[in-house]
N, C-alpha and C positions, 0 to 999 in steps of 0.2 A: 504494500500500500504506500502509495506516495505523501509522501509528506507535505503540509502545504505551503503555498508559498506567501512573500507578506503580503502581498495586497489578499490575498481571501481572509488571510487572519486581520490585516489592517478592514475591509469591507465585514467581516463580522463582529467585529469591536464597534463599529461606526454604525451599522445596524442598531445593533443592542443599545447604545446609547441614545439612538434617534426613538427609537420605541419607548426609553425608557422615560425620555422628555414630553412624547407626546400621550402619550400613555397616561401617564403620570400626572399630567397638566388638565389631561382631559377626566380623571378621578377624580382631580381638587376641585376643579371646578364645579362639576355635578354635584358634592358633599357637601360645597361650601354654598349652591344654591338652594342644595333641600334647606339647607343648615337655616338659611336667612328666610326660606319659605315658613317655615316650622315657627321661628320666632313670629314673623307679621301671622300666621295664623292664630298662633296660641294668644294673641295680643287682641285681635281684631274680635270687635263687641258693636253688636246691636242694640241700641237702648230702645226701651218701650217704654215712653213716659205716660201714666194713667191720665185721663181726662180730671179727674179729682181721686181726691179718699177713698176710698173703697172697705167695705167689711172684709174680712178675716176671710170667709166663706166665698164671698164673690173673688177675690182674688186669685184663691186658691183654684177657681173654674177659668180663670183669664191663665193660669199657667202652666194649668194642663191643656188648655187650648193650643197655645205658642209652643209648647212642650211637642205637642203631636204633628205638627208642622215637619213638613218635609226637609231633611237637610240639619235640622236641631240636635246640637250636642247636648248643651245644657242650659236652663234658664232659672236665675238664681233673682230675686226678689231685695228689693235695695230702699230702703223706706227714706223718706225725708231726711231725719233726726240723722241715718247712718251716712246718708250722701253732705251730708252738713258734717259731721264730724272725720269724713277724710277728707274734706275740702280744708279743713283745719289744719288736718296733719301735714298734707301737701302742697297747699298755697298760702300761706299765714296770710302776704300781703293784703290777697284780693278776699281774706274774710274778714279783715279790719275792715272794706267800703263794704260787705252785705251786713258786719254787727251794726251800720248806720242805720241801716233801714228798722232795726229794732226785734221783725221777726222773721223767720225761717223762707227766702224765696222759694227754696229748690222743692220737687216735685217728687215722687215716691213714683219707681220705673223698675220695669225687668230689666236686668241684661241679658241679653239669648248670644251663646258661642256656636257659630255654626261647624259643622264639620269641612274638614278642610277643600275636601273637592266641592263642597256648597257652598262658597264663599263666594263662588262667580256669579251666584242666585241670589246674592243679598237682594237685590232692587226687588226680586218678585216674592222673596220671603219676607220684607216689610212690605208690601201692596198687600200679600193674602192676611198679615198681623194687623194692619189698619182697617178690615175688615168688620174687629172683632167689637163688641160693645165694651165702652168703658177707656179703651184704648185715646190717646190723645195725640200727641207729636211721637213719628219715629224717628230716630239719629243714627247713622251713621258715618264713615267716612271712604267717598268713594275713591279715592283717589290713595287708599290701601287695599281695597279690593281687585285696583286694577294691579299693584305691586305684585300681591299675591299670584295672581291670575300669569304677570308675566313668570315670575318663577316657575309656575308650575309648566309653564311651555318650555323655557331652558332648561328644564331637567327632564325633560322628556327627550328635548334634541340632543341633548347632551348623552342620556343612556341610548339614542340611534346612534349619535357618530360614535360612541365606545363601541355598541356592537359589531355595526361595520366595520369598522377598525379590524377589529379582532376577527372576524369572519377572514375576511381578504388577507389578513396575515397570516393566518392559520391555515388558510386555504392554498396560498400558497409554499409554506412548509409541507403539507402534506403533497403538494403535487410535486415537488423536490424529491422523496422519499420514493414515490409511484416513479417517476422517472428514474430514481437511481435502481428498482429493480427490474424494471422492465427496459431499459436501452442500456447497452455497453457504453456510449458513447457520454452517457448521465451519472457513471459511476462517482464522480469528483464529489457528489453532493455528500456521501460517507466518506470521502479521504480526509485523512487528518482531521475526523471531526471534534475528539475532544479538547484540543485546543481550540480550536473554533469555538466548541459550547465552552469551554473556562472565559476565552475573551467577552464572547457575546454576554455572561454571564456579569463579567466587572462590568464592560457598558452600560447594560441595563441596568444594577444596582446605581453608577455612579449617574444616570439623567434620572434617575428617581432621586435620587439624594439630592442632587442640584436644583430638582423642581422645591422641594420642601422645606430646602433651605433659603430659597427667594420666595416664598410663603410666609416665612416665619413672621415678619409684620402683619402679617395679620390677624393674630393674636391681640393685638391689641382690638381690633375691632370690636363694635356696640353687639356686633351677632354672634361673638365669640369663633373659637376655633374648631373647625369640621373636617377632621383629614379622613381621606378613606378607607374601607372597612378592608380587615387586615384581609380577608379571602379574597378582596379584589386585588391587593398589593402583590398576593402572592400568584396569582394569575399572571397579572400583566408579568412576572416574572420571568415566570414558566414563558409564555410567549415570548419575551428577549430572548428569553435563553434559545429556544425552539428558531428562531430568526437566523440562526449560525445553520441552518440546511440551506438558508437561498445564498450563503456566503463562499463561493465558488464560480467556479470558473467556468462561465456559460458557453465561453465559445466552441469547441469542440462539438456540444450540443447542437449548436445553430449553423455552424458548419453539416453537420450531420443531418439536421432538419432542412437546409436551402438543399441541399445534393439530393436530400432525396424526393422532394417536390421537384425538382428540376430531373430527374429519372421519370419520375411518373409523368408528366410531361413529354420529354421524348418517347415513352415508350407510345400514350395516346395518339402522339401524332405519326409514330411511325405503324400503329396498327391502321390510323386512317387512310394510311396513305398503303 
């Protein structure tokens, strides 16, 4: 078995590395968009402010109402007195100008948390809540539901272009393999291959390292830190590693492949003839 030469060892170091960057890049980002999706969902609230007061008994039939509602995670009950005393906790300033007024402005409301793939439905799950009797102003904030809404599309596109990704690189490692058992001319794809897989192997460790470590600011971030889940790290590894079968010397191949389309060829045209 021939040993290989540098450029297939230099082209499968260069591989691995390339896979390990975009690989890698394309993990953090998917992670790091559920990551900020997850927070604007878990945050994102529906208020339902009462038209007034309401008894004990009536309210409890407005919350199983909102409760049954399509899309409803949970709906927690927030009375005057309690929406006055974290406005205390949370804005001191602006409850020195409502102790002016002398008594309690604020209005006693549900908040309703929707589930997260429901959250593109807020508009028609506040039209069917305003519906209800008793119900008065609904609030929310649309221009967090569109936030939401875009994440949940980048992290869609982002698990297609990782799939793809991986499809077509896998796909062709395995056609590397099928070529080196079936053509003589395809054997190079197993020659000297475990230095191949040891380089392809550093590559891909060192563009995964190098993505994570120009990451690391972002820890600081409000959405905190989202790196990818370790099955997927060890994947994309396995695939650097697996990338040292296309890291070979094609020509002979395609020497072998033009010759023999150019034979089939004469021979057609000399049977025509």
């Amino acid at each position: 078995m021939k040993a290989p030469t540098v450029k297939t060892l230099f082209m499968a170091a260069l591989g691995g590395l390339l896979c390990g960057v975009v690989g890698e890049t394309l993990l953090f980002l998917e992670a790091q968009t559920r990551r900020v999706e997850n927070v604007l969902a878990d945050d994102f609230r529906i208020v339902v402010f009462l038209a007034g007061e309401q008894p004990e008994s009536q309210r409890n039939v407005l919350e199983d109402k909102l409760q049954a509602l399509p899309g409803t995670a949970e709906v927690r009950y927030v009375s005057r007195d309690a929406a006055l005393d974290t406005l205390r906790r949370e804005d001191p300033e602006l409850m020195k100008s409502i102790a002016l007024l002398g008594e309690n402005p604020l209005q006693s409301a549900f908040e309703a948390r929707l589930d997260p793939e429901s959250i593109a439905r807020a508009s028609q799950w506040a039209d069917a809540a305003a519906k209800f009797p008793g119900v008065g102003d609904i609030r929310f904030k649309p221009m967090e539901v569109q936030a939401v809404v875009q994440c949940q599309f980048f992290v869609r596109f982002l698990r297609l272009a990782i799939s793809l990704s991986a499809f077509f690189w896998l796909a062709g490692a395995a056609a590397g393999l099928w070529a080196a058992m079936k053509l003589k001319e395809a054997r190079g794809v197993v020659e000297g291959l475990p230095p191949r897989l040891g380089l392809a192997a550093a590559g891909t460790a060192g563009g995964m390292g190098l993505v994570l470590i120009a990451a690391l600011p972002l820890k600081t971030a409000p959405a905190g830190w989202a790196a990818p889940a370790a099955w997927a790290q060890f994947c994309l590894f396995i695939a650097g590693v697996l990338g040292a079968l296309l890291a070979w010397d094609w020509s002979g191949a395609y020497r072998f492949a033009v010759g023999d389309e150019r034979r089939h060829h004469e021979l057609a045209a000399h049977s025509r003839g």
